[in-house]
C-alpha positions as CSV (number, residue, x, y, z in Angstrom):
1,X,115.7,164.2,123.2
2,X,118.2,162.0,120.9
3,X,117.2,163.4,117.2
4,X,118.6,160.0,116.4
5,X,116.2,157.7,118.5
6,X,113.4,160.1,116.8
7,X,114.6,159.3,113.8
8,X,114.5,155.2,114.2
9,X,110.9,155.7,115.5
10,X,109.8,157.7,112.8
11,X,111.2,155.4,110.1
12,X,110.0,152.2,111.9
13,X,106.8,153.2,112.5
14,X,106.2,153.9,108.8
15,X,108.0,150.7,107.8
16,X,105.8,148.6,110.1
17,X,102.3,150.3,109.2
18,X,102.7,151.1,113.2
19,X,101.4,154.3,115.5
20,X,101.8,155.7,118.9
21,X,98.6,156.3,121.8
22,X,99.7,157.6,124.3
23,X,97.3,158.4,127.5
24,X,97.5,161.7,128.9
25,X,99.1,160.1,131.6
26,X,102.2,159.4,130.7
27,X,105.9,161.4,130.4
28,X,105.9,164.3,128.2
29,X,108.5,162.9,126.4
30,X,106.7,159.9,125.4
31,X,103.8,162.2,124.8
32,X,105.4,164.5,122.3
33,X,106.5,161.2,120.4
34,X,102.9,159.8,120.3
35,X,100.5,160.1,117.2
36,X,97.0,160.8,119.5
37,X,97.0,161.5,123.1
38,X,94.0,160.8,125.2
39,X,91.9,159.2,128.0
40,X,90.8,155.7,127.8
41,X,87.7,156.0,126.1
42,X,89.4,158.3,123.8
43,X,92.5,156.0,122.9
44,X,89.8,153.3,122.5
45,X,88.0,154.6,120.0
46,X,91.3,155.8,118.3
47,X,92.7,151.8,118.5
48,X,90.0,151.1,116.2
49,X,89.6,154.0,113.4
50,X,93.5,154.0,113.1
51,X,94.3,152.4,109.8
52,X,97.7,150.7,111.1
53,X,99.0,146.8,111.4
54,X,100.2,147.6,114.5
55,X,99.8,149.6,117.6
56,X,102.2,151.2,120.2
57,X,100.0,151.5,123.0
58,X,101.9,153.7,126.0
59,X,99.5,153.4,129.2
60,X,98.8,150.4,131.3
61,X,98.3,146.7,130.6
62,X,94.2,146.8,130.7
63,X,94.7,149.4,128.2
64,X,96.7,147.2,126.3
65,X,93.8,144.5,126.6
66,X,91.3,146.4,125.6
67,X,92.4,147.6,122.0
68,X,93.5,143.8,121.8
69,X,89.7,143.0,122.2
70,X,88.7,145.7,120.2
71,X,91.0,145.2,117.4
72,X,91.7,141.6,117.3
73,X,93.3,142.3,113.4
74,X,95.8,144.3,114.8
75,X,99.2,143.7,117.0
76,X,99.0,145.8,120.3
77,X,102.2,145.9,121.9
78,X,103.4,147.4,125.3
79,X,106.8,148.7,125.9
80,X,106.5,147.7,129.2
81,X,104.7,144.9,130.9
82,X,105.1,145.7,134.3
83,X,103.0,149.0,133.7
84,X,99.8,147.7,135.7
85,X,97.2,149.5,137.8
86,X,96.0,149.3,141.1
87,X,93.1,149.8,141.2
88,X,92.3,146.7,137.8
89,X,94.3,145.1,141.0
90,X,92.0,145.7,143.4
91,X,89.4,142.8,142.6
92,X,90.0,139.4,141.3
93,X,88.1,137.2,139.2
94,X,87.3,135.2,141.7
95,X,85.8,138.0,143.9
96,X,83.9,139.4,141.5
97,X,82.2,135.3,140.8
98,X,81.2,135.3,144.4
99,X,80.1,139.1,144.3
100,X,77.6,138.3,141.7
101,X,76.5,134.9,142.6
102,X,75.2,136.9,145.9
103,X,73.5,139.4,143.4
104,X,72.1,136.8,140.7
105,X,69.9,139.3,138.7
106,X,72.2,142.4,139.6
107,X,74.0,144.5,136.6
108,X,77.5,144.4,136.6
109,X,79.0,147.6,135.8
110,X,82.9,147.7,135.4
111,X,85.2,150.6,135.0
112,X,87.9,150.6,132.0
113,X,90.4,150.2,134.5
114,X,89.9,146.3,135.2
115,X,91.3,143.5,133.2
116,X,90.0,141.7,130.3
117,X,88.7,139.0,132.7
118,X,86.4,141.0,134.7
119,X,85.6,143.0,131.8
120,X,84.3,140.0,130.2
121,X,82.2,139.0,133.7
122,X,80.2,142.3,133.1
123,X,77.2,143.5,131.4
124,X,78.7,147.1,130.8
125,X,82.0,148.9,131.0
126,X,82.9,152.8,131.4
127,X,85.3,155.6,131.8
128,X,85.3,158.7,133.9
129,X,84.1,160.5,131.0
130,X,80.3,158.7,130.0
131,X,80.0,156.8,133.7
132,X,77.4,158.4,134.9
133,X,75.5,158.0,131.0
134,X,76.1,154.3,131.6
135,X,74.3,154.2,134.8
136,X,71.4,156.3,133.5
137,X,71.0,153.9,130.4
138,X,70.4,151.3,132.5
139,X,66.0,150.6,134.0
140,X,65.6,151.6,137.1
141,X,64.2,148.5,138.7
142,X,67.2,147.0,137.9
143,X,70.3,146.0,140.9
144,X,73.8,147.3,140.2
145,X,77.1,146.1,141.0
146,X,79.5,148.9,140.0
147,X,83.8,148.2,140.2
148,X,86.0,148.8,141.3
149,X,86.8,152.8,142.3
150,X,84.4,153.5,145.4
151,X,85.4,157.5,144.8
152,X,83.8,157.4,141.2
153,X,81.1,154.8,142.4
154,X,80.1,157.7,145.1
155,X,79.9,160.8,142.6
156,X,77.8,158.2,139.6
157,X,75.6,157.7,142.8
158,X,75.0,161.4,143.9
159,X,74.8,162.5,140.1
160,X,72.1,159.8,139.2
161,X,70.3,159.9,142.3
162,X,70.3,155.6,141.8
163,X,71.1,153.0,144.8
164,X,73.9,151.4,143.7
165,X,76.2,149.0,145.2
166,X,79.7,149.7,145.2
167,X,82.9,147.8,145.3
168,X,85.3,149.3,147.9
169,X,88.7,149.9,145.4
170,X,90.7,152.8,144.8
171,X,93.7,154.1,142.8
172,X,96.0,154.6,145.5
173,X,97.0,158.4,143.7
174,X,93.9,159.4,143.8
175,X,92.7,157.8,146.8
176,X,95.6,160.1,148.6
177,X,94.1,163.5,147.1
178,X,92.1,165.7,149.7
179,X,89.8,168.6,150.0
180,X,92.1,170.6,152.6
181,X,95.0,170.9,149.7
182,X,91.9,172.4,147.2
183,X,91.4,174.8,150.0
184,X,94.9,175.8,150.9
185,X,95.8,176.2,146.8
186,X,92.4,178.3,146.3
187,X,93.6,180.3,149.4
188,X,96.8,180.8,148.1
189,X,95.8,181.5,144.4
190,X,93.8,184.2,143.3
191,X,90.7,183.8,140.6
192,X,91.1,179.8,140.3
193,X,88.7,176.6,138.6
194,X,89.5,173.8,140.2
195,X,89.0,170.7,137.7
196,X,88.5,167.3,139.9
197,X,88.6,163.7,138.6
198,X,85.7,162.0,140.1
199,X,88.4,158.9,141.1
200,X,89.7,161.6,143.9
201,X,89.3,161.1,147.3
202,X,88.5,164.9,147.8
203,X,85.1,164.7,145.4
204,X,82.3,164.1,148.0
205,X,83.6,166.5,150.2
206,X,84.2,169.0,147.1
207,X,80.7,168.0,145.8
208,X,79.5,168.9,149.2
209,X,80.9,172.2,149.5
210,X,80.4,173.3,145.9
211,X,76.7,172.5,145.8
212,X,76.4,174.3,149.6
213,X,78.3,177.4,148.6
214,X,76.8,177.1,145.4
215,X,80.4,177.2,143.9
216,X,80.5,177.1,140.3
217,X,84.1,177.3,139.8
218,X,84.3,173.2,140.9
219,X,84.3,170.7,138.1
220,X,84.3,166.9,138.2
221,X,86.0,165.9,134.8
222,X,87.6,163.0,133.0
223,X,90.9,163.8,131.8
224,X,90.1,164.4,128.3
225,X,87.1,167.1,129.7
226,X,89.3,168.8,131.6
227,X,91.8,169.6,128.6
228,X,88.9,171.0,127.2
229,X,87.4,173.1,130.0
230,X,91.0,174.9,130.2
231,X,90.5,175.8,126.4
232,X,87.8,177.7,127.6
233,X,88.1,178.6,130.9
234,X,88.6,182.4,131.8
235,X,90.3,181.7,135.2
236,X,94.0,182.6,135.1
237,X,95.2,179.8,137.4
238,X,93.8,176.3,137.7
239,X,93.9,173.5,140.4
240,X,93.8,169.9,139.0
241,X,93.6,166.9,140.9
242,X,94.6,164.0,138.8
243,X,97.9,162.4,138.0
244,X,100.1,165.1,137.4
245,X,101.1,163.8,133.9
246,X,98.0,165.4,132.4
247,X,99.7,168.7,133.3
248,X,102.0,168.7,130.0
249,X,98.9,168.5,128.1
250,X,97.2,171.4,129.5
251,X,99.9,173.9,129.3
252,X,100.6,172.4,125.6
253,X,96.9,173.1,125.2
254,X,96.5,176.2,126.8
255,X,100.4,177.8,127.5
256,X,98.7,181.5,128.6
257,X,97.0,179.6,131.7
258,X,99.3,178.7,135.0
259,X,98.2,174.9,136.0
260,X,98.4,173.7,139.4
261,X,98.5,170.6,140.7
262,X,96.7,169.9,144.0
263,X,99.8,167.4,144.8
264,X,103.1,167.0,142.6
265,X,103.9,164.5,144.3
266,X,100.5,162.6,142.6
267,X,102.1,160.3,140.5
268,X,101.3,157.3,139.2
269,X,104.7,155.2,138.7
270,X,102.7,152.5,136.2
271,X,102.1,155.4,133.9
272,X,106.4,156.3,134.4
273,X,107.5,153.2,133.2
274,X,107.4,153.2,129.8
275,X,110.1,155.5,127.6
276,X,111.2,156.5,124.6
277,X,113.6,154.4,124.7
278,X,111.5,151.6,125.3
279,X,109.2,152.4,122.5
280,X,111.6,152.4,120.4
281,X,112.8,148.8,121.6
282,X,109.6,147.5,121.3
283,X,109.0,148.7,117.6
284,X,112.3,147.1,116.7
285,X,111.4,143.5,118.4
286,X,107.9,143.6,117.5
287,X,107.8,142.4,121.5
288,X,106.1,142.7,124.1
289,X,102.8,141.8,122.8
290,X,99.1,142.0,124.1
291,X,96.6,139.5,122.7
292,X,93.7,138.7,125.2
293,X,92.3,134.9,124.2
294,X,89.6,134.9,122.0
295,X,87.0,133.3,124.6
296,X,87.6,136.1,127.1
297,X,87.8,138.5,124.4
298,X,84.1,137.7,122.5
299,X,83.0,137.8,126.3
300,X,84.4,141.1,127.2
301,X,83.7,142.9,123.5
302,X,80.2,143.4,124.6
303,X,80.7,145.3,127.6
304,X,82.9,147.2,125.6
305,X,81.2,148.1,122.5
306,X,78.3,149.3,125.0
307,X,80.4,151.5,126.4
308,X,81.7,152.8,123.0
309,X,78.6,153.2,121.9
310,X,76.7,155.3,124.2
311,X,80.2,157.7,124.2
């Protein structure tokens, strides 16, 4: 890495009162350049304790929105615009209207992963990490509308034991992960956890097998979780299915364990986009900047802060 491009950042960022999230997601490069690493919720919660005027925020764009709406005080810039997601893509504004005007008293339930606009159509948002919390915090009696990952929306189902409707999206990296490579990587490795995102594709039919086997070396974890489970994990070799970025983490974390992924070809090229060089580019211009309008934002904060605050 260019010692002088490190250099630039360093001094910017102390000149401009700025830091660095970077979601475990991203290149290890831009990683090893960030000030706190994390999942969604994590970064999040980080956008707001950080006492900084301004934020580099390497992930995706509904990232971006989020610590906008969160920390309305603060200037929230992404190095890279283009840096979406497709599954936030995978429902509209408009769908989600016409979705709830059919389910007038329903709960509306909204991953992290959407856009400020949905976001501030719902009644609650979540990660990975505290989605099935969410579900459980909510009566019993009452509908649910839950968008817009149909992989997580199946496990939050099977784990609560609630009736809940789904909206059919996916993240087209997960979406393409399967059971059958689980099974040919535990075949070929000896003494292995396998550590599942519950986005995949793969988690019914892992939840399936696990619970009919009664396998206890299957976990369904949110990014975050699994860098933790590897901390303590006695299994030489483990399988992950998730993005492959989160892989630099986990050996960073815990170098004496040998980290598979189910597909190394799982990438997600949103996540790519944004470089050092980039970051650096962006603290310089002050530009590209993320500022959700203040009507959407008051609307979506709620959902938000709910999800904060259960964890």
């Amino acid at each position: 890495m260019d010692l002088n491009v490190l250099k630039q950042i360093s001094d910017l960022k102390k000149k401009k009162n700025a830091v660095i999230l970077a979601h475990n997601y991203q290149i290890p490069e831009v990683q090893d350049i960030a000030d706190f690493i994390g999942d969604s919720l994590g970064l999040a919660k980080k956008a707001v304790e950080v006492d900084a005027e301004m934020i580099i925020f390497c992930g995706v764009h509904f990232m971006a929105e989020t610590a906008s709406i969160l920390c309305p005080n603060k200037k929230i810039l992404l190095p890279d615009l283009e840096a979406g997601c497709s599954l936030a893509d995978s429902i509209s504004l408009q769908q989600l209207k016409d979705w709830k005007k059919k389910n007038p008293d329903a709960v509306v339930v909204s991953y992290v992963n959407t856009t400020a606009e949905i976001k501030a159509e719902s009644d609650y948002c979540f990660t990975s990490s505290n989605a099935v919390k969410i579900i459980e915090s909510i009566d019993k009696d009452k509908k649910i509308l839950f968008l817009p990952d149909m992989f997580l929306g199946a496990y939050v189902q099977k784990k609560t034991k609630r009736k809940i409707n789904i909206w059919p999206g996916e993240c087209h990296v997960h979406a393409a992960m399967t059971y059958e490579e689980i099974k040919n990587l535990r075949d070929e490795y000896v003494e292995t956890e396998v550590l599942i995102h519950p986005e995949c594709a793969c988690g019914s039919e892992a939840m399936y097998y696990s619970e009919k086997n009664n396998d206890k070396d299957i976990h369904f974890l949110s990014t975050e979780a699994m860098i933790n489970k590897a901390k303590s994990s006695s299994a030489e070799n483990i399988i992950v299915a998730t993005e492959t970025g989160v892989i630099h983490k986990l050996q960073r974390t815990s170098p004496e364990k040998n980290f598979i992924p189910i597909n190394r070809t799982a990438t997600c090229e949103y996540m790519k986009m944004i470089t050092v060089e980039k970051v650096l580019e962006t603290l310089k211009s002050e530009q590209p900047e993320v500022k959700v309008p203040a009507k959407i934002a008051m609307k979506a904060k709620t959902a938000i802060d709910r999800m904060v605050g259960i964890g």
